[in-house]
Every structure is written in C-alpha cells, then in structure tokens.
C-alpha positions in Angstrom: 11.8 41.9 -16.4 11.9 46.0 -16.3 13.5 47.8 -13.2 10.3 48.4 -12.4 8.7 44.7 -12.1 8.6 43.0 -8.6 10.5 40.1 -8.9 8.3 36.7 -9.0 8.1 34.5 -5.2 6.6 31.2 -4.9 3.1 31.4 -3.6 3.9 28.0 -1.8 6.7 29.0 -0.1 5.6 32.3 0.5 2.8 33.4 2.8 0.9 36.4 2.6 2.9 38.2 5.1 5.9 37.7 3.4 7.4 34.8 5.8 8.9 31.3 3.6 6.5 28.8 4.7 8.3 25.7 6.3 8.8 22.9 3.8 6.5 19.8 4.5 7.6 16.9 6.3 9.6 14.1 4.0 7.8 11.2 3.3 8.9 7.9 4.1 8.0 5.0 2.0 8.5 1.9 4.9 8.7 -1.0 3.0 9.1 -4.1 4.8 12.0 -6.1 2.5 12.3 -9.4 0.8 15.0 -11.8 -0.4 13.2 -11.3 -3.9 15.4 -9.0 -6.0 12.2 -7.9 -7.5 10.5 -6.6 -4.3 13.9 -3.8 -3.9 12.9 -2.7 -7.5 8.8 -2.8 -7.9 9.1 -0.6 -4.3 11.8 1.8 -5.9 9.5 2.3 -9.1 6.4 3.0 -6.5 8.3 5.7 -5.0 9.7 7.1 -8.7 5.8 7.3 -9.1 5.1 9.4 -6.0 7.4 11.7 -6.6 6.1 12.3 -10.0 2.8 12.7 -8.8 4.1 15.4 -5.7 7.3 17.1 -7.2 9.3 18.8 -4.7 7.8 16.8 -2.0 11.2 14.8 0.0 10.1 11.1 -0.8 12.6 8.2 0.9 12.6 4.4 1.7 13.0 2.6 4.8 12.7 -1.0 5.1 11.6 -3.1 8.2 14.0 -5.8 7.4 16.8 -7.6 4.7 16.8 -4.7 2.3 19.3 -1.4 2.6 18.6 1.2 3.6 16.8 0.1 6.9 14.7 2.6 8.0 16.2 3.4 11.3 19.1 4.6 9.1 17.1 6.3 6.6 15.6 8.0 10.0 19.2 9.5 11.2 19.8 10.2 7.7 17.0 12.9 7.8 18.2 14.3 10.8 16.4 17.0 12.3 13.7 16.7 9.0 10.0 16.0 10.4 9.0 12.7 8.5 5.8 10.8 8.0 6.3 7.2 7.6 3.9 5.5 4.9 3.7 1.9 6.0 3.8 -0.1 2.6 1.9 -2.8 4.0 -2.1 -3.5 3.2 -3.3 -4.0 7.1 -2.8 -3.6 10.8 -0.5 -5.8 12.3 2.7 -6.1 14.5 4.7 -4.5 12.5 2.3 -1.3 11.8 1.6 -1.0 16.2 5.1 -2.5 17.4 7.9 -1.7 14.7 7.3 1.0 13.0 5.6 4.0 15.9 8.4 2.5 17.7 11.3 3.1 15.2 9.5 6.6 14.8 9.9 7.6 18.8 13.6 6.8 18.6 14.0 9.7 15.6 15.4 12.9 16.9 13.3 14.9 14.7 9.2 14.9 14.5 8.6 11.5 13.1 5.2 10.2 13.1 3.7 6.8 11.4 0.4 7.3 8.7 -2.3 3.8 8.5 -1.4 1.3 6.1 -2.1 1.5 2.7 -5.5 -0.7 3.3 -8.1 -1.3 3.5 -9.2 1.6 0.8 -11.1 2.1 -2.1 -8.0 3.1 -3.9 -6.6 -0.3 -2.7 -9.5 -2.2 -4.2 -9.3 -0.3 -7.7 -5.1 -1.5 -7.7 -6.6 -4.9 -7.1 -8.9 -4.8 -10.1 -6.2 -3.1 -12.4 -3.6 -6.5 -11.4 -6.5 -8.5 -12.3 -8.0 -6.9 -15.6 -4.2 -7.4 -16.8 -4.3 -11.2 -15.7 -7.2 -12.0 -17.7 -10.6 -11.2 -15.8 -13.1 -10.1 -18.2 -14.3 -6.5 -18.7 -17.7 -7.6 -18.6 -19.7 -10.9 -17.5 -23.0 -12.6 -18.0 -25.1 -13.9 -15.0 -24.1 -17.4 -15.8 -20.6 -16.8 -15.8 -21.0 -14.6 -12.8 -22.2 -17.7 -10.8 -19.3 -19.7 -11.0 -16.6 -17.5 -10.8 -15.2 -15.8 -7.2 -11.7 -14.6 -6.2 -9.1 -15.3 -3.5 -8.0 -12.6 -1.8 -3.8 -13.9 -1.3 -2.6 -12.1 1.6 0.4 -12.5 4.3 -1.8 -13.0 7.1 -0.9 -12.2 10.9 -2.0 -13.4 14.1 -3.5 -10.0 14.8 -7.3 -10.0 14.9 -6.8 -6.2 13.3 -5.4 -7.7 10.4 -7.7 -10.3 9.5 -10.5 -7.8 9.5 -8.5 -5.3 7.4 -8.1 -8.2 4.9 -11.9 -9.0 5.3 -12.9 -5.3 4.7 -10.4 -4.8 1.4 -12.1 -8.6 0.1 -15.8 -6.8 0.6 -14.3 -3.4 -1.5 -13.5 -5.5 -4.3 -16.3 -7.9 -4.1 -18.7 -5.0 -4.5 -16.3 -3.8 -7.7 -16.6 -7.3 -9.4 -19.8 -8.5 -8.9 -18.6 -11.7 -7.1 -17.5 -13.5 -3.8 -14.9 -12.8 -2.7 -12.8 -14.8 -0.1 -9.6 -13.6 2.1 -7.3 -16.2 2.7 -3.7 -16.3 3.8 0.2 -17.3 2.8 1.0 -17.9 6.9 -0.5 -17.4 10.5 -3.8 -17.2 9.5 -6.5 -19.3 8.0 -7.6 -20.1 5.2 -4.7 -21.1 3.0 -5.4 -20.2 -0.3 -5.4 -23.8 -1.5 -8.3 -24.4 1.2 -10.4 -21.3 -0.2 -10.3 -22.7 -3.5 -11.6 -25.5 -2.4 -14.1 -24.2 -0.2 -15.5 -22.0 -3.2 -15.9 -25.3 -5.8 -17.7 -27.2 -3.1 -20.1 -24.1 -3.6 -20.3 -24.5 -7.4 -17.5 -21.7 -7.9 -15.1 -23.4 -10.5 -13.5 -20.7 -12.1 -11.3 -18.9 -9.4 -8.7 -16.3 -9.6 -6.4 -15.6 -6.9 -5.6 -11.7 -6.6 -2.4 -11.2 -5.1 -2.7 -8.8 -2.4 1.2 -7.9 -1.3 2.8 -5.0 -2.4 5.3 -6.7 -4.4 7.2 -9.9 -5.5 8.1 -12.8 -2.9 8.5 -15.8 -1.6 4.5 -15.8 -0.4 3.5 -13.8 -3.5 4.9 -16.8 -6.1 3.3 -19.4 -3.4 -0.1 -18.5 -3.7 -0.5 -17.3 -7.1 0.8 -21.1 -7.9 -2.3 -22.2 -5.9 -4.5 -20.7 -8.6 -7.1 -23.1 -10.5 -7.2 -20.0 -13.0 -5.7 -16.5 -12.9 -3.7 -15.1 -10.5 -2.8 -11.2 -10.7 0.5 -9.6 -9.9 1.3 -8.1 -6.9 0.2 -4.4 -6.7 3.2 -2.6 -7.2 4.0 0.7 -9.3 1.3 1.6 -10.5 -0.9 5.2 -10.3 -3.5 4.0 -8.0 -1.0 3.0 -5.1 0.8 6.0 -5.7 -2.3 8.1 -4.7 -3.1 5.9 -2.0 0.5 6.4 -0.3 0.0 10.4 -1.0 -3.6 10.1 0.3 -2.2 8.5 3.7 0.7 11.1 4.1 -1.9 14.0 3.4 -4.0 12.3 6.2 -1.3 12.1 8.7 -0.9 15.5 8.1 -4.7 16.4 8.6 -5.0 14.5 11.6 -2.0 16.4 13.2 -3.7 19.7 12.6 -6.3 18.7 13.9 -4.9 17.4 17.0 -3.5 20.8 17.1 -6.6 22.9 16.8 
C-alpha cells in the first residue's frame, strides 16, 4: 500500500457515512436436550454447519433441559448482546409459546424467540435427504407407488398447534414423494406409529417407511424407527438443508422486527 492509498474498511461494518455498523444479534441455537449422548453431538455439528454457512455471525447453544449449557445460562452469558433464539424443534408447542419467549423476557439484553424450524419446504427437502440415504428409491413406477406411503415419527404434544404443524410438514413431503403420507406420534398424541402402519396396510399400503422427524437421536427417535415394517430414516440432524432453515428463521426474526419498526 503506497502513502498515498486509503487504507481498506469493511463495507459491512462500515456505512456510507463512515459510522461502524452495529454487529447483528447472536444467534441462539435452543436445543431442547436428551439423555442420548448422540443428541449433545448431532446439535453441536448443526451449529459447526451454521457457522460455516454465516462466518462471523455469533452462533450459541441453549438447551431447554438435561444438557449444559442451559439456555438461561447461555442467556447471562451474552450479557448485554441482543440474541435471537432459533428453537430447534419442528412445531408449535409448549415449549415454543411457554418456555422459551419466557426464558427470552428474563434476558437483560434484547432477546427475542424466531418460529420453529417447521413446518417448511426446507424441512421437507431434510426429510427426503434422511430418507434417500435409508433406502427410498430415486425413482418409482405407478405400481410400486401404490403400495408404498410413509410415517411421519414425530414427538407429538397436546397442543392443537402442533398437530397441525406436523400435518402441514406430512402434506410438504407427500407432495415431494408422490405418496401418502401419514403423521403420527412417539407420545401425547395420536396415532402411534405402530397404529399408522397399520392403518396404511388395511389400505393396501405394505411397504412403509417411517421418516424420523426429531432433530436428533433419542429415546423416541430409536422407538419409532423400530416400529418400521421397512425403512426408517435418521433423525435430521447436521446436514446443509437444516442449516439454512435455522439461518432462514434468524434472518426472519430479524425482518419481522424491522418491520415492526417501520
């Protein structure tokens, strides 16, 4: 750089007037926690993905309950750092009305809670990727087509608001598959998944797969993907579509605030 060269500023942090820009909100990742070693890790990978996809962007992780950190600490941990909390979890329910605005009001700073991660087209293409990689066929004739459906596993709630999240992710990946499918539930809800599958054989639909619809591995996860009369997918997990779907709901919050604003 010559003497006479004006030294280089970042046009993101830099607005035209010459003023640093304020950096944006952290993002919280608010898992809800398992007793499954595996859920701590698959939700840690998830969040090594949205960094990668947003670098420079503050990305954390809070959990509801029984893994560390907790998000209420993760909260006081940030201080006086605006936060939007990303709700890991794939519908409306007690925890995304009750726990989590509710954890957010008690932060000092300006803390506000994004939707859950579904229902959303994105959520129906992470379904589809679980179940390409558990077997379902790239492509299938009319015949086969007839026979075969898929249970959408999921944790279920007594909250009507949840069922009909479920119900509207099942009709997203129905119209991606060419083929019923059919939400049903590990607790609080009905169906069970064991009673889906039956339901869809009493209608001629023998070959069943059971897509797992939590965010990662558990105690309901392993319970209904044993139910399975043929493939069962993984739960969602790291992978780039959720990443994008927990940066699309962040960038929403965000766009909703301004709005509010305007």
């Amino acid at each position: 750089m010559t003497a006479s060269t004006p030294p280089r500023t970042s046009s993101r942090l830099v607005s035209p007037l010459g003023r640093r820009r304020p950096a944006p909100p952290a993002l919280v990742l608010v898992a809800h926690g398992s007793r499954d070693p595996r859920a701590l890790t698959t939700v840690r990978a998830l969040m090594t993905l949205v960094r990668a996809r947003r670098p420079g962007l503050p990305v954390h992780l809070g959990h509801i309950e029984l893994n560390e950190p907790l998000l209420p600490g993760t909260l006081a941990a940030l201080g006086d750092t605006p936060a939007v909390l990303v709700p890991l979890l794939l519908g409306r329910g007690h925890h995304v009305k009750q726990d989590i605005p509710e954890t957010a009001a008690a932060a000092s700073a300006d803390t506000r809670t994004a939707p859950p991660l579904g229902p959303h087209p994105l959520l129906a293409t992470a379904l589809h990727t679980r179940l390409l990689e558990a077997g379902w066929p790239a492509a299938m004739d009319d015949t086969a087509r007839r026979s075969t459906a898929v249970v959408l596993a999921a944790a279920g709630s007594r909250d009507p608001d949840s069922a009909a999240d479920t119900r509207r992710t099942a009709r997203l990946l129905s119209a991606r598959l060419g083929v019923p499918v059919v939400p049903a539930y590990a607790s609080a809800a009905t169906p069970t998944v064991p009673a889906a599958v039956r339901a869809l054989a009493a209608r001629g639909r023998h070959r069943v797969a059971v897509a797992s619809c939590f965010t990662a591995p558990g105690r309901f996860a392993a319970q209904c993907a044993e139910a399975a009369p043929w493939i069962a997918s993984a739960p969602l997990g790291a992978q780039d579509a959720m990443a994008r779907l927990v940066l699309h709901r962040y960038d929403q919050s965000l766009s909703t605030r301004s709005a509010e604003a305007a």
